[in-house]
C-alpha positions as CSV (number, residue, x, y, z in Angstrom):
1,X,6.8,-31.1,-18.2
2,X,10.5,-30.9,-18.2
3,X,10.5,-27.8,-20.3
4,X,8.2,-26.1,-17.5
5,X,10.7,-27.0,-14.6
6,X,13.4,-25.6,-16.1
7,X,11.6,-22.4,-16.6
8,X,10.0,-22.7,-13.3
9,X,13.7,-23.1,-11.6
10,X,15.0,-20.5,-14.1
11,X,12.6,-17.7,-12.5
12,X,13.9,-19.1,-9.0
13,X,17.6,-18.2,-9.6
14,X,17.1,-14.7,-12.0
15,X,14.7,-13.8,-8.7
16,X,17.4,-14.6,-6.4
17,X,20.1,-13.3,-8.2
18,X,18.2,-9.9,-9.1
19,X,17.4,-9.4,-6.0
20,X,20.8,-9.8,-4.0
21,X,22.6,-7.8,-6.7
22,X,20.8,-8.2,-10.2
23,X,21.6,-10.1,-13.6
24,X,19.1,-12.5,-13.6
25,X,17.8,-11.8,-17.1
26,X,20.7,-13.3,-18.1
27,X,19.8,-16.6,-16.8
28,X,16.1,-16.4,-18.1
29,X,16.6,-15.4,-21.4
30,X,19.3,-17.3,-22.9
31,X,17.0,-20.3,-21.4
32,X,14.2,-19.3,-23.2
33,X,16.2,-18.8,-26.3
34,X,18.0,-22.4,-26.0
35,X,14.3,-23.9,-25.4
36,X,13.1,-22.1,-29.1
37,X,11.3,-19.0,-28.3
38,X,11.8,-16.2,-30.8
39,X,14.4,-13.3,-29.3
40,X,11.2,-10.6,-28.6
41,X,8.7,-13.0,-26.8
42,X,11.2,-14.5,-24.7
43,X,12.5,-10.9,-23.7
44,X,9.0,-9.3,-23.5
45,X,7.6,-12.2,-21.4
46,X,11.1,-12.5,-19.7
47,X,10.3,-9.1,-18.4
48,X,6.8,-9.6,-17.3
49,X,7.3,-12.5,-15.1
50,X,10.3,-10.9,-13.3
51,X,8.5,-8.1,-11.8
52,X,6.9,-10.9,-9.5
53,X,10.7,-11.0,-8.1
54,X,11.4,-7.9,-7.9
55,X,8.2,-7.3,-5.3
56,X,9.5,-9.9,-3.3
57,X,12.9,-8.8,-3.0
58,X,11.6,-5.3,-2.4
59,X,9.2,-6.1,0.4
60,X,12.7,-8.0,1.6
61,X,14.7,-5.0,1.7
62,X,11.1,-2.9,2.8
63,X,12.9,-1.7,6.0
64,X,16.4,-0.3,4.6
65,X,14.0,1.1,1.3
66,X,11.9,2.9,3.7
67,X,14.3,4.9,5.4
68,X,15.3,6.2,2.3
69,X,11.9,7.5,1.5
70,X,12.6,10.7,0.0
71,X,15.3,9.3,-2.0
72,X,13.3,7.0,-3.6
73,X,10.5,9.1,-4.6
74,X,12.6,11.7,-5.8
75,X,14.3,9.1,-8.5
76,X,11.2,6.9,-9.2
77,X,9.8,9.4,-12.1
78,X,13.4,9.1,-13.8
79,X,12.7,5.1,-13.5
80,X,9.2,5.5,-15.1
81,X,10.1,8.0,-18.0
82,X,13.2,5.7,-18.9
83,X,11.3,2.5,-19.0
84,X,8.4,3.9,-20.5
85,X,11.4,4.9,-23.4
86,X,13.6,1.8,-23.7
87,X,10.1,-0.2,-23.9
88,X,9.2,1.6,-26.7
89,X,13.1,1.2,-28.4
90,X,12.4,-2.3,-28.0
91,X,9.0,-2.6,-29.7
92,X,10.3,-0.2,-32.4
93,X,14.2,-1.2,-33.1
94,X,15.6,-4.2,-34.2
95,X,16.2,-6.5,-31.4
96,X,20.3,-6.8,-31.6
97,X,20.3,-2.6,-31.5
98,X,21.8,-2.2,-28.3
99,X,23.8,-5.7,-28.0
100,X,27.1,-4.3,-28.5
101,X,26.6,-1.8,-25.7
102,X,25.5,-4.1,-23.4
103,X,29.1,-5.5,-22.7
104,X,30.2,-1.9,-22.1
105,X,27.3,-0.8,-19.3
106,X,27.9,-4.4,-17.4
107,X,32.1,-3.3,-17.3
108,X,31.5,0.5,-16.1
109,X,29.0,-1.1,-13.5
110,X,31.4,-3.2,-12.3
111,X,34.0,-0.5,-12.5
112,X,31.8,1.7,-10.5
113,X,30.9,-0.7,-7.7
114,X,34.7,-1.2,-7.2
115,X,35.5,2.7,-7.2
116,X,32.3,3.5,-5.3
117,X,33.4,3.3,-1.5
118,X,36.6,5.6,-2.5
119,X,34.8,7.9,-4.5
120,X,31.8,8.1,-1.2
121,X,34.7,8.7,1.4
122,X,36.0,11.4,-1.1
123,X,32.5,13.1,-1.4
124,X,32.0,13.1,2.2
125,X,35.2,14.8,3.1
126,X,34.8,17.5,0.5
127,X,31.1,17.8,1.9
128,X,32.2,17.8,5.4
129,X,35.5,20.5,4.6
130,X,32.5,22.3,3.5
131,X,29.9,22.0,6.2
132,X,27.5,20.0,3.8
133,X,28.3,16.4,5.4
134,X,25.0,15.3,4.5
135,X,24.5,17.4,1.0
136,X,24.9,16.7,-2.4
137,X,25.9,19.1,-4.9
138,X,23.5,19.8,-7.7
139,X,25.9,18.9,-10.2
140,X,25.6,15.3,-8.3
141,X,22.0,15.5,-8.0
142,X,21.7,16.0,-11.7
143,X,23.8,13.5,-12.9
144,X,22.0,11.0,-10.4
145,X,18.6,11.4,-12.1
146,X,20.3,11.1,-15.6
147,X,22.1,8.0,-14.8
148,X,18.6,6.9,-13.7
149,X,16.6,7.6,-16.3
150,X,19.1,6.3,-18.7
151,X,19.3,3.0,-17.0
152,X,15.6,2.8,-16.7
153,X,16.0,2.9,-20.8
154,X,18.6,-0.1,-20.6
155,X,16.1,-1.8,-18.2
156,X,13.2,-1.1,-20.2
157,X,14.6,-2.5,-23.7
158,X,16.7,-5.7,-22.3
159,X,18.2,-5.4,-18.5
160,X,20.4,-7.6,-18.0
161,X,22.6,-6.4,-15.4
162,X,20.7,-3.3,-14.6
163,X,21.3,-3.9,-10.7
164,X,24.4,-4.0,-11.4
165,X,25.0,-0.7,-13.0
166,X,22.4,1.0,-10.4
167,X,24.2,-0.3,-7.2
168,X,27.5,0.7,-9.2
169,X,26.0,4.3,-10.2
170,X,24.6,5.0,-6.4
171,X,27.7,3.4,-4.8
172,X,29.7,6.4,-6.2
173,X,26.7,9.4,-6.4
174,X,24.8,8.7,-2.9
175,X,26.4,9.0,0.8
176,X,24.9,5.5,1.4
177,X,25.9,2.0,2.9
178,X,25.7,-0.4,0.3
179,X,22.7,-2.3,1.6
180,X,20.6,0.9,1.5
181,X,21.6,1.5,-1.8
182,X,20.5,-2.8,-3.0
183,X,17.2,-2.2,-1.3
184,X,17.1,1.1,-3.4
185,X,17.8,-0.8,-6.3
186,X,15.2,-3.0,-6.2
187,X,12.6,-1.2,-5.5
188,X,13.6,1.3,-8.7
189,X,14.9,-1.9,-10.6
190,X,11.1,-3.2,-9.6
191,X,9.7,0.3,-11.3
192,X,11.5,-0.6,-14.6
193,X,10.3,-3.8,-14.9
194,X,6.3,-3.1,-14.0
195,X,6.2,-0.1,-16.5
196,X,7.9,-2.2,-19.3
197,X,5.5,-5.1,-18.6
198,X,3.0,-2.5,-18.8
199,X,3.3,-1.3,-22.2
200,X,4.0,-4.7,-23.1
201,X,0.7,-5.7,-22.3
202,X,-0.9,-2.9,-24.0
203,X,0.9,-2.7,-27.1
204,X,2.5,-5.7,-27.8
205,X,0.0,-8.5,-25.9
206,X,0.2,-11.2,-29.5
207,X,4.1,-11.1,-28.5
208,X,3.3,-12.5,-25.0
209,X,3.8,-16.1,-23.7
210,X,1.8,-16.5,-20.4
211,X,2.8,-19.8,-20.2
212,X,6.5,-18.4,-19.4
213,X,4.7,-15.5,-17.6
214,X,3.5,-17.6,-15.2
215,X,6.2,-19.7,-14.6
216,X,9.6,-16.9,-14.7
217,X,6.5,-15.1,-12.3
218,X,6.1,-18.1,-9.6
219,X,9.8,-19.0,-9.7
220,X,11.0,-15.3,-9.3
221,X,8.8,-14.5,-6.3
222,X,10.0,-17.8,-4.4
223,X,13.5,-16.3,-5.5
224,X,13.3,-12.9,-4.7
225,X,12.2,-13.7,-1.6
226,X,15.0,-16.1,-1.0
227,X,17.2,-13.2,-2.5
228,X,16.4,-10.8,0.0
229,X,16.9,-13.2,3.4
230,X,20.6,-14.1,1.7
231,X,21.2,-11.0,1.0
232,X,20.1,-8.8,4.1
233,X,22.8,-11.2,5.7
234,X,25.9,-10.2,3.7
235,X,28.7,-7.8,5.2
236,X,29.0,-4.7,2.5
237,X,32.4,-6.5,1.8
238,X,31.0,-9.7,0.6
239,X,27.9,-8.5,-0.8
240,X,30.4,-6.1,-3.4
241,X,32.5,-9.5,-3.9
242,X,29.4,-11.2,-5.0
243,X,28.1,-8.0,-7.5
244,X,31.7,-8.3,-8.7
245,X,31.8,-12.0,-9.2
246,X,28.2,-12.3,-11.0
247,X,28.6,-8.9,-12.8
248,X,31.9,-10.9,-14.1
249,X,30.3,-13.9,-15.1
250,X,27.4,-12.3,-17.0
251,X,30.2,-10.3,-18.9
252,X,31.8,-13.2,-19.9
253,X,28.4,-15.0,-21.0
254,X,27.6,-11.9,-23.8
255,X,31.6,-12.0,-24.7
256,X,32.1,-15.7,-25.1
């Protein structure tokens, strides 16, 4: 019983924190790992029951997301491709293959989402000296749908901090406020997550705890919900203090 609460209030605070800036696997999963699961069905279910979350704290952010439309659909099939990849990596390599990298995406997330507002005001004066205030180059536009796809591979195989390095990829690639870009995070964050969960399902069901399915899943809707009305309410100022502070905190929990 006590075992299921934890998990249960686990799922609450990775659905929270995923949702106002992401990170949360890195509450679940050492969790699950401290409680006795093996390494791959604590990730694999992990990942399952976080896409519960990530719907709620999508249909949070629903109205920013939609006005960015376009923008999503265009990077969605980068999100699919790369989770569809990094699922496969993670069913296929051995499960500490990409652990000493990890450290190193969480840092140049965190770097970017410090960077990004200078790096945007630069953009748009270069655009606007050249008539194109609302264009992107297609050098820009290129490297936007990489950095997607090859975070959709990071948040196929572990991703831990993937919000992070998508709001800190977008912040310095996309003309956008920073809300706009969180509620485009978690709706391709979201995409990630089902696709993985997905293959998951199919391939590696015997892997599966539904027990921790079902709870991560309960806790992380109540949490991305909650997620969503905190973070909706955040000035861009504080809602970059709070990516910087958690993005800093999960660094120092892989380090230490």
């Amino acid at each position: 019983m006590l075992e299921a609460l934890i998990i249960l209030l686990a799922g609450v605070w990775a659905g929270t924190i995923n949702t106002v800036v992401g990170s949360g696997t890195l509450i679940t999963f050492p969790i699950l790992l401290l409680l006795g699961y093996p390494p791959i069905t604590a990730n694999v279910s992990n990942n399952i029951g976080l896409v519960g979350g990530g719907i709620s704290g999508a249909y949070g952010y629903r109205a920013e997301a939609r006005a960015h439309r376009p923008l999503v659909l265009r990077l969605a099939p980068a999100s699919v491709l790369g989770a569809l990849t990094g699922a496969v990596l993670l069913l296929t390599l051995p499960a500490d293959s990409f652990n000493t990298i990890v450290p190193v995406l969480i840092s140049i997330g965190l770097l970017m989402v410090i960077i990004g507002p200078a790096m945007q005001r630069r953009a748009a004066q270069r655009n606007l000296e050249l008539d194109r205030a609302e264009s992107r180059s297609y050098e820009s536009q290129i490297a936007l749908i990489a950095g997607i796809y090859v975070l959709g591979i990071y948040g196929g195989y572990f991703g831990a901090a993937q919000g992070i390095l998508l709001v800190g990829l977008m912040g310095i690639l996309l003309p956008i406020g920073i809300q706009d870009i969180n509620a485009v995070k978690n709706v391709l964050s979201t995409i990630v997550n089902a696709v993985a969960a997905v293959v998951f399902m199919v391939v590696a069901w015997d892997r599966i705890d539904w027990k921790i399915v079902a709870l991560i899943g309960a806790g992380s809707l109540l949490g991305g919900y909650l997620g969503a009305r905190i973070g909706r309410r955040l000035s861009p100022l504080a809602l970059r203090a709070v990516i910087l502070v958690i993005g800093s905190l999960a660094l120092a929990k892989i380090l230490l």
